[in-house]
N, C-alpha and C positions, 0 to 999 in steps of 0.2 A: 504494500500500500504506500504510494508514494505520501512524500509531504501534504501538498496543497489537500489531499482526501482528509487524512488524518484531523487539518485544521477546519475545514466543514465540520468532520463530525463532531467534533470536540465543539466547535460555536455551537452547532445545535442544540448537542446535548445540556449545556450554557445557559444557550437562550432560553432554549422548553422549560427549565427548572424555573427561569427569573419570570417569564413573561404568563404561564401557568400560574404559579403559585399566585401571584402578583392578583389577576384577572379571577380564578377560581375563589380568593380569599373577597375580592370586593363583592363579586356577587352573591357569595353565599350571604355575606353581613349586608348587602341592601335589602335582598329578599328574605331571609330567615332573623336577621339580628346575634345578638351573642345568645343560645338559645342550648338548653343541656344538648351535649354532644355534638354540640358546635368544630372541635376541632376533629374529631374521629369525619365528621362529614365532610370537614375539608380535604385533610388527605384522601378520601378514598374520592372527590372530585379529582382532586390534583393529580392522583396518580392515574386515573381516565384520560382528563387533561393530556398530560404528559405522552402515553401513549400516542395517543392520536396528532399530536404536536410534530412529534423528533420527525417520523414518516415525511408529515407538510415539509416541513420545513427546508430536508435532504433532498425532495424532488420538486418542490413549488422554488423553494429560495433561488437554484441556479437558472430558474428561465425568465424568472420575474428580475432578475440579475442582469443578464443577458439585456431583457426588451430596454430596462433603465438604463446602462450602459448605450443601447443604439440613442436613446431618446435626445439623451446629453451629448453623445457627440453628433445627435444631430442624419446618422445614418440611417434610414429608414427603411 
């Protein structure tokens, strides 16, 4: 596995943990509140979450990459 792969997976793994956690925790506390078993609920969002994330991420992030890259320089 060359470098540049290695560094994808690793952002992803990264990002999914920050940007999950982050988004799973606000909307549990706007639609349920601190509420008994509040944090058991979280995590077992978070780690749904997560799952279904890393996947997005490793196959969406490099073409959504790609079209940004054309947009800025303008290649279309």
């Amino acid at each position: 596995m060359n470098i540049q792969m290695k560094r994808r997976i690793a952002f992803a793994l990264v990002m999914g943990v920050v940007t999950t956690g982050i988004i799973s925790f606000t909307l549990l506390l706007i639609n349920l509140g601190f509420v008994h078993g509040f944090a058991a609920t979280w995590l077992r969002s978070w780690a749904v979450a997560y799952v279904i994330v890393i996947p997005a991420i490793l196959v969406i992030g490099p073409v959504l990459q790609a079209r940004i890259d054309r947009i800025i320089t303008g290649a279309e």
